[in-house]
N, C-alpha and C positions, 0 to 999 in steps of 0.2 A: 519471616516474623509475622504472626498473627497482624489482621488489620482492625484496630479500635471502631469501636462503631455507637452509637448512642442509641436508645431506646428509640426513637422513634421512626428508624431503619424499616424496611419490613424485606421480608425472605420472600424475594421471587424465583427461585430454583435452587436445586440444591445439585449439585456437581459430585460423584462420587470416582474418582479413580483407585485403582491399586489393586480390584478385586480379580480373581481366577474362578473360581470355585463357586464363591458367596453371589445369592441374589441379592440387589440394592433393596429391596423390602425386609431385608435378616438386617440391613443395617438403620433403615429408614425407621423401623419400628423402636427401635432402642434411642431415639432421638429427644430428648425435652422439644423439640419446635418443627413445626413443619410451615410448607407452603403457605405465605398468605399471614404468618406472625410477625410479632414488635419486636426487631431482637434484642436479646438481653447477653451483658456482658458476660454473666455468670455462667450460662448456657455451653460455651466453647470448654468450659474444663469439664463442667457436668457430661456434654456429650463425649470426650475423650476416654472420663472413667468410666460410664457403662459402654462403649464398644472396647474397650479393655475387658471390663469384665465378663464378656461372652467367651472370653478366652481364646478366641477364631486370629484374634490379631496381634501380632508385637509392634506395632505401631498403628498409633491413631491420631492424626491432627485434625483439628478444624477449625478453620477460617471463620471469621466475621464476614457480612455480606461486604460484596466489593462495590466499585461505584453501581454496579449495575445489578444490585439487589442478588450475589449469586453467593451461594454458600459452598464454597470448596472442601473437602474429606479427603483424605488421602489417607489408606492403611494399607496394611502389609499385613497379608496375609502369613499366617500358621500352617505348616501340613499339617493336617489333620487324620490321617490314616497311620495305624498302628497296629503292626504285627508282632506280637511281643512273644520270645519262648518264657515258659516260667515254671521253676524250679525249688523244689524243700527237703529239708534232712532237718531230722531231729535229733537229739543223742543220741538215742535207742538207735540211729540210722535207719529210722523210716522214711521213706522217700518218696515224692509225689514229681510227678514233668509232665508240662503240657504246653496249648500254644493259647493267645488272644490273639483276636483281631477287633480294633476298635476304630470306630470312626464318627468322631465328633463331629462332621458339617455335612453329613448328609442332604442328597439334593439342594445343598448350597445353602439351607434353611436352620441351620444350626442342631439339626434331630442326632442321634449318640445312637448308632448300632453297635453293639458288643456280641459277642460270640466266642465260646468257651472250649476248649478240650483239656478236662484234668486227669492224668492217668496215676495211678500207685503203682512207683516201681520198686517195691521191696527191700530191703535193707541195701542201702549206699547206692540205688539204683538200678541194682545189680539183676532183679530180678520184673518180670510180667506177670502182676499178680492178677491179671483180666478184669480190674475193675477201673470203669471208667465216668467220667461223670461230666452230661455236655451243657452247656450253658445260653442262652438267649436272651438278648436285652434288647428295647427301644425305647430312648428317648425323646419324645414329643416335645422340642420349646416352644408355645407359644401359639397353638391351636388358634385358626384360621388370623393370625397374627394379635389374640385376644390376649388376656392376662394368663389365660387355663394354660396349664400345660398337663401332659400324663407321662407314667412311666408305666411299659408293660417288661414284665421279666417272666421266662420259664427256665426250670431244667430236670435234666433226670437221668438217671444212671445208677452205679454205685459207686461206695469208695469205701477205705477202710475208717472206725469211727474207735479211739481210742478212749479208754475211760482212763484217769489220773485220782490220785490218792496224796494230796502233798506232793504234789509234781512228780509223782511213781507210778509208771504205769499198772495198772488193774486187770485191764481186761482188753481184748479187743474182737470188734465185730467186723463181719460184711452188714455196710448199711445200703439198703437198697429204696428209692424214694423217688419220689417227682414233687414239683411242685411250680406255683404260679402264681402271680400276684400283678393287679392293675392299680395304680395308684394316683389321682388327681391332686393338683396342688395349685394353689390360685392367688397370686401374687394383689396382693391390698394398696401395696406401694405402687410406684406408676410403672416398673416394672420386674419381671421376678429375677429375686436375689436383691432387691434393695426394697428396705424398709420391711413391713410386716406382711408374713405370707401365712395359709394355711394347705392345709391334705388333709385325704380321705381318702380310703382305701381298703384293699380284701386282699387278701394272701390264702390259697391252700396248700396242705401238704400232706402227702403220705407216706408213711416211712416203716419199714421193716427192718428188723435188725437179726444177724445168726453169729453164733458165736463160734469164734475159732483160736480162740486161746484167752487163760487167764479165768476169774472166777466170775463165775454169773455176777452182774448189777442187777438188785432188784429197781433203780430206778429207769433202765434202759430198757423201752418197752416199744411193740408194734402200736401205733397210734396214727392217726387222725387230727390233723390240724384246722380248724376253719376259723380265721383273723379278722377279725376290723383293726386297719389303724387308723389314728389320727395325730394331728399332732400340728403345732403351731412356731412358725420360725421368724426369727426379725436379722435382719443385715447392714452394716453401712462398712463396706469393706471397699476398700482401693487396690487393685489388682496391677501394680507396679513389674510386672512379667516375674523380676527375680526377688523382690519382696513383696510384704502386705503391710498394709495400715489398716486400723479399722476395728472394731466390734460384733459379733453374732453372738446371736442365740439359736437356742431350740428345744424346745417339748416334745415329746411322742407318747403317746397311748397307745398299748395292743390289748387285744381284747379277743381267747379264746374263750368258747363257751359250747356248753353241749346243744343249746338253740339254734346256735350257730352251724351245729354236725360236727365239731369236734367231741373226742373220747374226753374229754377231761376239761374243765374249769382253772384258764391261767391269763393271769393280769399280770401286765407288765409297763413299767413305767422307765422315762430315761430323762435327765435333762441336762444340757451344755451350755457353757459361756465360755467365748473366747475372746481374750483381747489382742490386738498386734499393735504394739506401741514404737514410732520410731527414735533414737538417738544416733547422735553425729552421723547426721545425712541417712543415708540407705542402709543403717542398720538397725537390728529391731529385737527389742525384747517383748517376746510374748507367753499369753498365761491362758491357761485354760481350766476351769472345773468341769467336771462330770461325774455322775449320779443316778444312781439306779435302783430298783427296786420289784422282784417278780415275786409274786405271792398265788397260793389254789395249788393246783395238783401240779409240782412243778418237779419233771422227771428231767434226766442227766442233759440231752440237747436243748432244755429251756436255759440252761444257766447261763446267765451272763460268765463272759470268754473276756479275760479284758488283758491277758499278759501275752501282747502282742508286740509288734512294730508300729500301730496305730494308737494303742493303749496303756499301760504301762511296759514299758522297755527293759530290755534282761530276763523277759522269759519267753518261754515258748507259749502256742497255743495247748491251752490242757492244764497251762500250770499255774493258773492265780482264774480260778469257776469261784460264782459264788452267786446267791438270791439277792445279797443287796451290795454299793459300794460306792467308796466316795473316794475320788481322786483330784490334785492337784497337779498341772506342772508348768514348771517355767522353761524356757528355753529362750538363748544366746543368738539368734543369727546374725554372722558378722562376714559383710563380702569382704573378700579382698583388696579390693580398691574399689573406689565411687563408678560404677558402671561394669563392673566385674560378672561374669555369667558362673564363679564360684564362690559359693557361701561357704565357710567354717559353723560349725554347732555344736553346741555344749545344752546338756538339758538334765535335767531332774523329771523323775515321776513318783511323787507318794502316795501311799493312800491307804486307806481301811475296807480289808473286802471278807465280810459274812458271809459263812456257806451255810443254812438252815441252823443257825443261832451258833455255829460255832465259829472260832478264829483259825483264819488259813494259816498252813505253819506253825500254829499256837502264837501265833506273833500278833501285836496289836494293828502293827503296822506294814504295809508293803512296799517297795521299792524299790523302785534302779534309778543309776544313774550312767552318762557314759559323753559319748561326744559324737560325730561324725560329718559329714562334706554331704554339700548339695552341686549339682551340674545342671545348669539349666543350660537347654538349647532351646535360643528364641524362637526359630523358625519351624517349633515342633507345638502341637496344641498338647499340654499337657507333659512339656515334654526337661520335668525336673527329673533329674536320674538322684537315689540318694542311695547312701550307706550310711549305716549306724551299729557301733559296737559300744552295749551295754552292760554292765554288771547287774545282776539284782542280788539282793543283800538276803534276802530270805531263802535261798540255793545256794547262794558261794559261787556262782557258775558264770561266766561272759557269755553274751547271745550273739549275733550277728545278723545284721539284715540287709536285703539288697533291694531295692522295689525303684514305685515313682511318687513321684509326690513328697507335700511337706506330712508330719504325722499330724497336723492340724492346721 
């Protein structure tokens, strides 16, 4: 049990066991107190939930100083390395299989290397259609242990680029492309991911398209992309390993322009709110809006994509595009029993999505609804396994999805 202590304590060392991997500065830095402070009672749960929330550990406690001014940590360490195969079919039986490798605690400092290979293999798999598309991520937390952190990402290859018509396919190309983008983000709260943060950032991209079946798109064109983002986010989330409590937001601004060295003039706007509310104990109903909005020259790969597994649920990618859209959803998560590493899920997603002033489907509205299971293993960083099978009402069709992660 935690040891009481009164404010006028002070913190002569601070004691860290548990770690493998992690340097005591990934964990020292995430700390409300250091060496040489009055400690405060408050502080032992504050520190608990931001070394929670680095996602690096399924446990975190920490002590009050002991007789002898010592502040004791104990966590348990996450694997952190992830080598993931990953797999897609659509109706049509187009089919994509590739591999990740990810690895969230890089030189023990919390940095995220990703790396990508996605291949098109032809209807049901079956086939090598020689287009490949490879992937490069770094994630920076926390530059020289300051507020800043950066994201750099590249990739480049081909793959095949499907156009839809009312979720019917159109047309399809070899898209051929690279692209790259750095992006800075500088946490305002005491540190990032809690309270209010901002970004800035540049993306390029070039992309060529040839067509190999279906009827020319005049919106799908060789182009030139050069991006400012920006964008402002606020957090107060509690990262309970197999639930959340808690509040976010977030704005972004993108900003093509021919100044910039992009072929064409396109704004894009997005914005989010999520809440995760808990009931009887560790289960949680939670809600989210999101919102968007691209306007200027805006050709078929600008459009907002949102009938996903991440977006609304029951469709595929390709089948709910559109320039502007508002969506809602609620979702059930309910463990099995109090301390259970399986959640049950029930969710709803509605919403209204505009494709250059007309209605998707002719319908006012979009939808799915469905259910599915979460598996979380503690001892993996990131490592919630989920399934979800969806209806959406504007198709008539069930989706199914297999991934990681919650969809918000």
């Amino acid at each position: 049990m935690p040891l009481t202590a009164t404010a006028q304590e002070i913190i002569r060392s601070i004691h860290i066991e548990g770690t493998k991997r992690t340097e005591a500065r990934t964990i020292l830095r995430e700390l409300p107190f250091a060496e040489g402070d009055s400690w405060k009672n408050e502080w032992q749960e504050l520190a608990e939930r931001r070394l929670r929330n680095t996602g690096l550990f399924s446990e975190a406690h920490v002590s009050a100083p002991d007789t002898d001014g010592v502040v004791n940590i104990l966590v348990r360490e996450r694997w952190s390395i992830w080598l993931l195969p990953t797999a897609s079919r659509k109706d049509n039986g187009e089919s994509t299989a590739g591999l990740t490798l990810d690895d969230y605690n890089l030189w023990g400092l919390g940095h995220h290397l990703h790396v990508s290979a996605i291949r098109n293999t032809g209807k049901n798999f079956s086939t090598n259609q020689g287009t490949t598309t490879y992937g490069f991520g770094y994630g920076w937390r926390r530059i020289g242990d300051s507020k800043l952190s950066a994201d750099a990402s590249a990739s480049s290859g081909s793959s095949v680029f499907t156009t839809y018509q009312n979720g019917i396919s159109t047309a399809q190309y070899i898209q051929d492309g690279n692209s790259s983008a750095l992006i800075f983000s500088y946490a305002l709260g005491p540190v990032p991911g809690e309270g209010w943060g901002v970004r800035l950032g540049y993306t390029a991209t070039n992309t060529t398209y040839r067509l190999i079946s279906g009827t020319p798109q005049p919106d799908v064109q060789t182009q030139r992309e050069r991006t400012l983002v920006t964008g402002v986010s606020y957090a107060q989330v509690n990262d309970h390993i197999t639930w959340f409590t808690g509040t976010a937001f977030d704005y972004g601004l993108s900003i093509s322009h021919r100044a910039l060295g992009s072929s064409y003039d396109v704004y894009s706007q997005t914005i989010s709110f999520r809440t995760y509310v808990p009931y009887n104990e560790e289960n949680t109903f939670n809600t989210r809006l999101n919102a968007g909005i691209v306007t200027g020259n805006v050709l078929r790969d600008a459009l907002f994509d949102i009938g996903n597994r991440n977006g609304i649920r029951g469709y595929y990618p390709g089948e709910v595009q559109g320039t502007a859209f508002i969506y809602g959803t609620a979702e059930w998560r309910y463990l099995l029993e109090q301390g259970s590493n399986v959640q049950l899920v029930a969710f709803t997603d509605v919403g209204y999505v505009n494709n250059r002033g007309g209605k998707l489907y002719g319908q006012p509205v979009i939808a799915g609804a469905g259910t599915g299971i979460r598996w979380t293993l503690r001892w993996l960083v990131n490592g919630t396994i989920r399934g979800d099978a969806a209806y959406g009402f504007a198709t008539h069709k069930w989706r199914f999805y297999l991934g990681t992660g919650q969809a918000f």
